[in-house]
C-alpha positions in Angstrom: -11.7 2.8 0.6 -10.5 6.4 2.0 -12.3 9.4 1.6 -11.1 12.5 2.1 -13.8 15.7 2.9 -13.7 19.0 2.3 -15.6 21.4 4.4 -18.1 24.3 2.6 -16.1 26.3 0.3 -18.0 29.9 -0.5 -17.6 28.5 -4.2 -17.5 25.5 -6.8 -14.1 26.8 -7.9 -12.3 27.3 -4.5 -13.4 23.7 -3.5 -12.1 22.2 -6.7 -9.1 24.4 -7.2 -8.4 23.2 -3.2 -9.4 19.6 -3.8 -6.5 19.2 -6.8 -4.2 20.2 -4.1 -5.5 17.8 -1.7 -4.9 15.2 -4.5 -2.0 15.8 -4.9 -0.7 15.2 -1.4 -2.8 11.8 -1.6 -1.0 10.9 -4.9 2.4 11.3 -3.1 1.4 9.5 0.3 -0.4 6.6 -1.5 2.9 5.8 -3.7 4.8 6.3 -0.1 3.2 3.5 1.3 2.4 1.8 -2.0 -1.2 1.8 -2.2 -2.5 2.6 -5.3 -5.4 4.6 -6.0 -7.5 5.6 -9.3 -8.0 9.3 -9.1 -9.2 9.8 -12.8 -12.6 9.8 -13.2 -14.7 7.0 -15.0 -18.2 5.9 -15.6 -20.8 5.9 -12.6 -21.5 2.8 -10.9 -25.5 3.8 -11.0 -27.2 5.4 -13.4 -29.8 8.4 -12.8 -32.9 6.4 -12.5 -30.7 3.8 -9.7 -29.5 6.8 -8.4 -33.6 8.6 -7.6 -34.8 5.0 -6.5 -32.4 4.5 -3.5 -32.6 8.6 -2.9 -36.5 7.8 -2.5 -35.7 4.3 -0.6 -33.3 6.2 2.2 -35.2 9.6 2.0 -32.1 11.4 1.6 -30.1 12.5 -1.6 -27.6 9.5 -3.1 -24.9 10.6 -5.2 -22.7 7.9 -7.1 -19.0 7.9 -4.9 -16.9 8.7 -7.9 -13.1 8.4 -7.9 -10.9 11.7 -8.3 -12.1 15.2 -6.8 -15.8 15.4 -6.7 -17.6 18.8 -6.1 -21.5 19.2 -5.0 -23.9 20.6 -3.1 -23.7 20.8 0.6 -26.0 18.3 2.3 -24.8 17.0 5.3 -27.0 13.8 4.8 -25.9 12.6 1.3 -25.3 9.1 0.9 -22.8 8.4 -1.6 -23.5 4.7 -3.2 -20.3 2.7 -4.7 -19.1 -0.7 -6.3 -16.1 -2.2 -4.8 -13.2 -3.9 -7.3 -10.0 -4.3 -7.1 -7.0 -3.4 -5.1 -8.1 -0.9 -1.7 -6.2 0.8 1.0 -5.6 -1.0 4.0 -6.3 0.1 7.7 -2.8 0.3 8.5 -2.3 2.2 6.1 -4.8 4.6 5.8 -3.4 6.6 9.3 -0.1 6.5 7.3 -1.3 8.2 4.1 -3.5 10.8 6.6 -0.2 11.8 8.8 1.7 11.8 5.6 -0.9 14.7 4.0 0.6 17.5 6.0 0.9 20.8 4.8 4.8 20.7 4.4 3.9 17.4 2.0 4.3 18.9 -1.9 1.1 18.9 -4.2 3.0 19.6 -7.3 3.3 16.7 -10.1 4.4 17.4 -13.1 2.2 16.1 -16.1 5.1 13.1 -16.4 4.8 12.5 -12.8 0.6 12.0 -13.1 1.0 10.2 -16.2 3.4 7.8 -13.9 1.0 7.6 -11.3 -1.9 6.7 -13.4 0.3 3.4 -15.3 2.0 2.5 -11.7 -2.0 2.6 -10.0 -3.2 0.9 -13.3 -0.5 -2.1 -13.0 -1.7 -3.1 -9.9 -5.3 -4.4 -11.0 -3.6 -6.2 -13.2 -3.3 -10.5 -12.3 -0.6 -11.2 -14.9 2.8 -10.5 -13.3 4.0 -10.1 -17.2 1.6 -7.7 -17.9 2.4 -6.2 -14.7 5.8 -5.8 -14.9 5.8 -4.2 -18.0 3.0 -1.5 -17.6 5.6 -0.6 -14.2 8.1 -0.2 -16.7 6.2 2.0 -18.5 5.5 4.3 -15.3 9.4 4.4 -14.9 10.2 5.8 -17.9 7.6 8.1 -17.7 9.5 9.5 -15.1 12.6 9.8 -16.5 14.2 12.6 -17.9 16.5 12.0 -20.8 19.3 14.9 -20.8 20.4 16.3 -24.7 24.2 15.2 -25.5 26.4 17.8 -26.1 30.0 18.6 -26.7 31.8 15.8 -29.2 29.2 13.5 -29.1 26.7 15.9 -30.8 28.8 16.7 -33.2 29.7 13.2 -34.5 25.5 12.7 -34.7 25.0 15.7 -36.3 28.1 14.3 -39.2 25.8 11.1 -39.1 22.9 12.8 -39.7 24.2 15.0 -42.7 25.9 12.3 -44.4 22.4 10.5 -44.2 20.7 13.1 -45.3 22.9 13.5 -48.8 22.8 9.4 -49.3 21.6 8.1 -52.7 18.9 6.0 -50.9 15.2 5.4 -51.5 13.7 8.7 -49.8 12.0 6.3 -46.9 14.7 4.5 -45.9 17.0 7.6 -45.7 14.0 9.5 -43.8 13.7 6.2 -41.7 17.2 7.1 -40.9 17.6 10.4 -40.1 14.7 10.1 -37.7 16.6 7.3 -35.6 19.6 9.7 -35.7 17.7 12.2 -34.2 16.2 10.5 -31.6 19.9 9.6 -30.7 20.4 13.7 -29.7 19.0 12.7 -26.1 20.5 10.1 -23.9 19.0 7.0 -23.7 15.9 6.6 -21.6 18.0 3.4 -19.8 20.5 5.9 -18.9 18.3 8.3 -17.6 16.2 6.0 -15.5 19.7 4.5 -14.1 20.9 8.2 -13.2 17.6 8.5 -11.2 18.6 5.1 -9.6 21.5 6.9 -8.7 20.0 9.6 -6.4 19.0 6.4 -4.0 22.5 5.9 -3.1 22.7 1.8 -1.8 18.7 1.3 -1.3 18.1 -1.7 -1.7 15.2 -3.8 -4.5 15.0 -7.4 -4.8 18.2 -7.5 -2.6 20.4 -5.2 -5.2 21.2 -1.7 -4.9 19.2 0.8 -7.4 20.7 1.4 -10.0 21.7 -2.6 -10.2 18.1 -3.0 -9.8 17.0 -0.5 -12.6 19.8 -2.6 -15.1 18.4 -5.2 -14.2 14.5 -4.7 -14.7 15.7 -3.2 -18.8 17.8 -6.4 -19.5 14.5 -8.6 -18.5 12.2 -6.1 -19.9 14.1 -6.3 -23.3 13.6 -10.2 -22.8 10.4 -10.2 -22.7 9.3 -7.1 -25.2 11.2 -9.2 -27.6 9.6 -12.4 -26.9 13.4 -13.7 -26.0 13.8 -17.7 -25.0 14.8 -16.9 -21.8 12.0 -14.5 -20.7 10.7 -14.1 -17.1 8.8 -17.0 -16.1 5.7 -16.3 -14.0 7.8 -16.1 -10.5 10.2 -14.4 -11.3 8.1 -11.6 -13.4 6.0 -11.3 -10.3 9.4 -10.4 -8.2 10.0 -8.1 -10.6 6.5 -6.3 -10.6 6.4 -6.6 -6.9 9.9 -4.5 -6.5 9.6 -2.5 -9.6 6.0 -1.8 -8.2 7.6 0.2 -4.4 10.5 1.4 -6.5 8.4 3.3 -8.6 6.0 4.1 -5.8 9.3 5.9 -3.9 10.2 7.7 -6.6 7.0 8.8 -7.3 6.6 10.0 -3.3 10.2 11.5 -3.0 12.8 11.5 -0.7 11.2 13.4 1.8 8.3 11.4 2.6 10.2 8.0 2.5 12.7 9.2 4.8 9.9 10.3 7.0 8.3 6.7 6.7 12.1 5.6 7.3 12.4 7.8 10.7 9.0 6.0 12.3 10.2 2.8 11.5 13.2 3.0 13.3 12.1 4.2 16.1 
């Protein structure tokens, strides 16, 4: 478990305004190191009465240790009382994800990026490397960011799409149609996760470059969405997940703080 405390803000608004911030920053260093974190908030490990028997047992206030930003009273003898599951940081890691929560480290995520971040923390309390692999999957196209075609090939689409339209067809099939035309005006979520590939120049996952990776991880994820014969066995879906997994985690961090974590491991 890490913890990270705020000192006494002169209100409940500064201190969570300031602790979204901090969040943030530990949402970027956790996927820099790969450790995953849940940072949405879900039900209490104690309930009220639990809560007033071990305040009355320790003579000083217990509070249930919620994930994600958490805003109370100033006490500086509150206990906070918690159930341990799953995945957790490790020590090593833990001075990592503190040196890497600087104040040049960015706190913005977009609402695609925390979306990400939730599915790629998720996957990893998952046991089935199947399962796993595909919720990762999920987090990376969440990040992507399909561009709109344009010139030529817009134009033919938009032919395609008026031709439909005028078809003597049963209204739902035509309908049917014209909405997978549509859908074809942006690129193709593949594509756009293999231009973000791109930007990682010859980094290596699994042993393959990026972008051979990212091809790779669609052609096996298409093999197993489809329930294909030749779908990844339990090893090799757990390869996958575990790559896939610090792939996602990098791009989730950005450049800057991996080529920080780069720097101090050349040294």
């Amino acid at each position: 478990m890490l913890a990270l405390y705020g000192a006494p803000y002169p209100s409940e608004d500064e201190a969570r305004s300031d602790g979204g911030i901090w969040a943030n920053k530990l949402r970027r260093a956790f996927a820099a190191v790969g450790a995953t974190a849940r940072f949405e908030l879900g039900p209490s490990n104690f309930t009220e009465s639990a809560l007033a028997d071990l305040s009355s047992a320790r003579r000083v206030p217990v509070l249930n240790d919620d994930n994600g930003v958490v805003t109370l009273i100033h006490n500086p003898q509150t206990l906070f009382a918690r159930i341990e599951l799953g995945p957790s940081v490790r020590p090593n890691q833990a001075a990592t994800v503190t040196a890497l929560c600087s104040d040049h480290a960015s706190s913005e995520l977009t609402a695609s990026q925390m979306r990400a971040y939730r599915f790629w923390s998720e996957a990893d309390f998952l046991t089935i490397p199947a399962a796993r692999f595909a919720l990762l999957m999920i987090a990376l196209e969440a990040l992507s960011d399909p561009q709109p075609r344009t010139g030529e090939t817009l134009a033919h689409l938009q032919v395609l799409i008026d031709t439909t339209m005028q078809a003597q067809i049963p209204k739902e099939e035509r309908d049917s149609l014209v909405g997978a035309l549509a859908a074809l005006e942006h690129e193709a979520v593949r594509n756009a996760c293999i231009r973000a590939a791109m930007e990682w120049g010859e980094r290596t996952y699994g042993g393959l470059p990026a972008v051979d990776f990212v091809k790779l991880c669609f052609r096996r994820r298409n093999a197993l969405m489809h329930g294909r014969r030749d779908l990844p066995n339990f090893e090799e879906a757990a390869r996958l997940a575990a790559e896939l997994s610090r792939f996602v985690g990098e791009l989730l961090a950005g450049r800057q703080l991996i080529e920080e974590i780069d720097a101090v491991r050349a040294r």
